[in-house]
N, C-alpha and C positions, 0 to 999 in steps of 0.2 A: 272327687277324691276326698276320703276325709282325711282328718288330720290322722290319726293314727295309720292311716295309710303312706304319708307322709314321712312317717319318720324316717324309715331307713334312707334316704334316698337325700336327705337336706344333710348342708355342714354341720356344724356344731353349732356354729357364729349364729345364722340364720335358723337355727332352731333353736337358739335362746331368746330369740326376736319374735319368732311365733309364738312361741309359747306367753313372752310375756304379753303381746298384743290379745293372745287370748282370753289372758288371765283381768287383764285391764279392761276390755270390752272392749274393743277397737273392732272397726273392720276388717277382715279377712281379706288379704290379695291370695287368689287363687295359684298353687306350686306349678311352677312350668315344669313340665317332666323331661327326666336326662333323656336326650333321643340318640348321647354317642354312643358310638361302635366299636370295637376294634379293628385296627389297619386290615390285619390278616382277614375279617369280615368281610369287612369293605373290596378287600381285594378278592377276594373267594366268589361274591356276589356278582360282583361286574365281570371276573372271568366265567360266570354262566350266562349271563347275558350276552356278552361276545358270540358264547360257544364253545367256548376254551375252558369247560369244566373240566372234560377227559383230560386235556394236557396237564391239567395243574396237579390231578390228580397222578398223575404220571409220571411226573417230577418229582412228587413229594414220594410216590416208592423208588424211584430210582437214588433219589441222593439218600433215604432211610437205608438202604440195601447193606453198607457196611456193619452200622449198628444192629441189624435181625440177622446176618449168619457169622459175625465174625469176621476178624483182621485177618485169618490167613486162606480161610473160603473166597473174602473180596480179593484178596492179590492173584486166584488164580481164577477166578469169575467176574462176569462184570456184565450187568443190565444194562440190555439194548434198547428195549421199549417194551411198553404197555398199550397194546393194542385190542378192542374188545374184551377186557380180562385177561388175556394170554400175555403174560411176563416170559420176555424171548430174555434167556443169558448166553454169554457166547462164554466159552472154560476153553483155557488154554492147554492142557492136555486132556489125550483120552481116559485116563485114572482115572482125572479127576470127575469127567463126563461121568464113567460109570460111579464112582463113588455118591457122585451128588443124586442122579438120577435113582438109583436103586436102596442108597440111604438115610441120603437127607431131604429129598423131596417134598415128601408127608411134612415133616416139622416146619420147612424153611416158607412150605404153604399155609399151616396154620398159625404160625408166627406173625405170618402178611395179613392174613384174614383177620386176625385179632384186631393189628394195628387199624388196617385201611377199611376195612369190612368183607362181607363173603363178597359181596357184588364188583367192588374193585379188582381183587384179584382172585379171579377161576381157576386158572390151571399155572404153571412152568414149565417152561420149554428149554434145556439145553442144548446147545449147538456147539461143535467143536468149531473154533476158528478164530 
């Protein structure tokens, strides 16, 4: 790695030290490169390793579900699960069933598909109960 590849990545401290060791003719200690991660990483990596990618992935649209349709769609809907793509919600009246189904469907699907991707979420399924 050269020094200029180096920069971004050292403190300030430690690359006023480089530099003047450079400038002095001094030997070079070779940079050890940052190999941290973030948690959420970390934590994303190991639950596919497990196997538990689908869950985590599953969780993360279920507890999102109020912020993509809204405070008063989630009071009368609410996410069961994600199964192979298919987001089951159960609506507690039939209005609302039809309303969601025939005119929020389309939006409240590409809204998901934005956030999570096409592949995560395929289709929705309302269910009254």
């Amino acid at each position: 790695m050269s020094f200029v590849d180096a920069l971004p990545q050292m403190k300030p401290a430690r690359l006023r030290a480089r530099v003047l060791a450079e400038w002095r003719g001094l030997p070079q200690t070779p940079v050890a490169q940052d190999r941290a991660v973030s948690v959420a990483d970390g934590v994303a990596k190991l639950m596919q390793t497990l196997g538990l990618g689908e869950r985590l992935r599953a969780e993360s649209v279920l507890s999102a579900w109020q912020e993509i349709v809204g405070e008063f769609v989630a009071k009368h809907a609410t996410p069961r699960q994600l199964k192979d793509g298919v987001l089951t919600v159960s609506v507690l009246q039939p209005t609302m069933h039809f309303e969601l189904e025939r005119n929020w469907k389309r939006q409240i699907l590409d809204k998901l598909k934005k956030r999570f991707g096409a592949r995560t979420v395929r289709e929705i399924k309302f269910r009254i109960g």
